[in-house]
C-alpha positions in Angstrom: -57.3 209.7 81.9 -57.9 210.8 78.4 -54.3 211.5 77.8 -53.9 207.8 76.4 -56.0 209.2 72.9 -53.0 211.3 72.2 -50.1 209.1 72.1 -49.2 208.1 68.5 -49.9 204.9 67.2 -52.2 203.9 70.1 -55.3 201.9 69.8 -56.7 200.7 73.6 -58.2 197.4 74.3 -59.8 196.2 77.5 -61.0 198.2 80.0 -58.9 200.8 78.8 -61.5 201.9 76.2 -63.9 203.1 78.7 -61.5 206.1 79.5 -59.9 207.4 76.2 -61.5 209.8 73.9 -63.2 208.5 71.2 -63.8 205.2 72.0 -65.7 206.1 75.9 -68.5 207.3 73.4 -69.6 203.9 72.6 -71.8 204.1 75.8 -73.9 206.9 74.9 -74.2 206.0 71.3 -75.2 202.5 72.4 -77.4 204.1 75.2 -79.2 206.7 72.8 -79.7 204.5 69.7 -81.5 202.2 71.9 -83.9 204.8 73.2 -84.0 205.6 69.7 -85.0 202.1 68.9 -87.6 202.1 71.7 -89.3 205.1 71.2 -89.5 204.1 67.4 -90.8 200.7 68.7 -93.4 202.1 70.8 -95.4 204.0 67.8 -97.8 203.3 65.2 -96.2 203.0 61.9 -98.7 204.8 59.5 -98.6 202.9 56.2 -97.0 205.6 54.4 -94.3 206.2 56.6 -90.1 205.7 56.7 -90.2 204.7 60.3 -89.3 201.4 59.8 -85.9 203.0 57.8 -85.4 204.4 60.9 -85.7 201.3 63.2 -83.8 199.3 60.9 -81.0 202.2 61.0 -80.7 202.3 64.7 -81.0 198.4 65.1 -78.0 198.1 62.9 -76.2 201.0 64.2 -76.8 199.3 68.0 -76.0 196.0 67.1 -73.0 197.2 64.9 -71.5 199.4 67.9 -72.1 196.7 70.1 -70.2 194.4 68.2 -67.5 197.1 67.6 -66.8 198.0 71.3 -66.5 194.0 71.9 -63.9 194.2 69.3 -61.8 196.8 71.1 -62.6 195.5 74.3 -61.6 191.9 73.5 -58.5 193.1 71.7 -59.0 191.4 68.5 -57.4 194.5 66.6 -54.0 193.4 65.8 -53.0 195.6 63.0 -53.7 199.1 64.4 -53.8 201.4 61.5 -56.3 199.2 59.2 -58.4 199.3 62.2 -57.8 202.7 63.3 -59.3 203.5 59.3 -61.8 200.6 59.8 -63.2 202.5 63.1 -63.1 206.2 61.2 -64.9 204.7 58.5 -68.1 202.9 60.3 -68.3 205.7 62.4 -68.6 208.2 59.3 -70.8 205.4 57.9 -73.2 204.9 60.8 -73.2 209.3 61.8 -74.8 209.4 57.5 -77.5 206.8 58.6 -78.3 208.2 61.9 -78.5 211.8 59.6 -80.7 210.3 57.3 -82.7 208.5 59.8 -83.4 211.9 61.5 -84.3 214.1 58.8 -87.0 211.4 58.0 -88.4 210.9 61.5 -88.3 214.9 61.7 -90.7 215.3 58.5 -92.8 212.2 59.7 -93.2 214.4 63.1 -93.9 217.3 61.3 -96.8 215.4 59.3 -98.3 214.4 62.6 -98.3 217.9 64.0 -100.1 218.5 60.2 -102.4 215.9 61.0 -103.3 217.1 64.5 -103.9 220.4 63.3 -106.9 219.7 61.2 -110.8 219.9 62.9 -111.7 217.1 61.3 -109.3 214.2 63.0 -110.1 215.2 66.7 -111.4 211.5 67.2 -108.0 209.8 66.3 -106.3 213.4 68.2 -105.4 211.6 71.7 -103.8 208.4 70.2 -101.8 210.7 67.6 -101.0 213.2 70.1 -99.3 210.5 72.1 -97.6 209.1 69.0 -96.4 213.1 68.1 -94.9 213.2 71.5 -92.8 210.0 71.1 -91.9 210.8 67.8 -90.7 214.3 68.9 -88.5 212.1 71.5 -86.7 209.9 69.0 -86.1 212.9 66.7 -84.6 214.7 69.6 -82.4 211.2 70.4 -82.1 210.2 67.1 -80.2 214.0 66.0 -78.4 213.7 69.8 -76.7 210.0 68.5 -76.0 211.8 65.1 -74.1 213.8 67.2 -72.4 211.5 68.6 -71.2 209.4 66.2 -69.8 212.9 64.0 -67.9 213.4 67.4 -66.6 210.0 67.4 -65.9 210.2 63.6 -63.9 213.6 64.1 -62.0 212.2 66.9 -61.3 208.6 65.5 -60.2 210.3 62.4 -57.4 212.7 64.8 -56.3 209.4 66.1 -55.8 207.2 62.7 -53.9 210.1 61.5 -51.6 209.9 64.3 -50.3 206.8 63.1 
């Protein structure tokens, strides 16, 4: 089914994007940023800290993709090799803010664990510990969409060159 991503000058629309490699990874990235964007959603955000960076990040990056896939679903791309470098390019855009994203909700995790550690914040310890544990979740989400948007960056990139 994936032999369609390797004929030259082929860009699929329809149905036909759910079974060609890159563009059958908009599902997971959709599914994973928006856990991202849940788990995010479901913590306290401390004054100092970049979580709402990170919300805003995967909010665009869902919305974005969303929009993206309707694109290639609907067929809208007429000229294939602007679009082919139009979908190489978000994709490299959106894998950077998905990186930064991480390595910020990694070192505000980190903090909490900081925090936790200390004798003297055992009163606050049970709401924080649950707020650690759902951080450690979106980092672990938020590096797995990373992932997969370098994938589909790599693999978009092998098929605009094809053209």
């Amino acid at each position: 089914m994936a032999a369609n991503s390797g004929q030259a000058g082929y860009l699929p629309s329809g149905g036909s994007i759910f079974c060609t490699i890159p563009d059958i990874l908009f599902l997971p990235e959709l599914l994973c940023g928006g856990v991202v964007w849940c788990l995010i959603a479901a913590t306290h955000i401390w004054t100092p800290n970049p979580t709402a960076y990170v919300i805003t990040v995967s909010l665009f990056c869902f919305v974005m993709t969303f929009l993206w896939m309707m694109i290639f679903a609907c067929g809208s791309h007429r000229s294939k090799s602007s679009w082919a470098a139009a979908d190489v390019a978000y994709h490299a855009f959106a894998a950077l803010l998905y990186l930064s994203a991480s390595v910020l909700l990694a070192n505000v995790t980190i903090g909490l664990q900081t925090f936790l550690s200390q004798p003297l914040n055992l009163l606050f310890a049970s709401d924080v510990d649950l707020f650690y544990k759902l951080d450690i979740a979106a980092v672990v989400f938020s590096f797995f969409t990373t992932l997969l948007y370098v994938i589909h960056t790599i693999f978009s990139a092998i098929r605009w060159r094809s053209f």
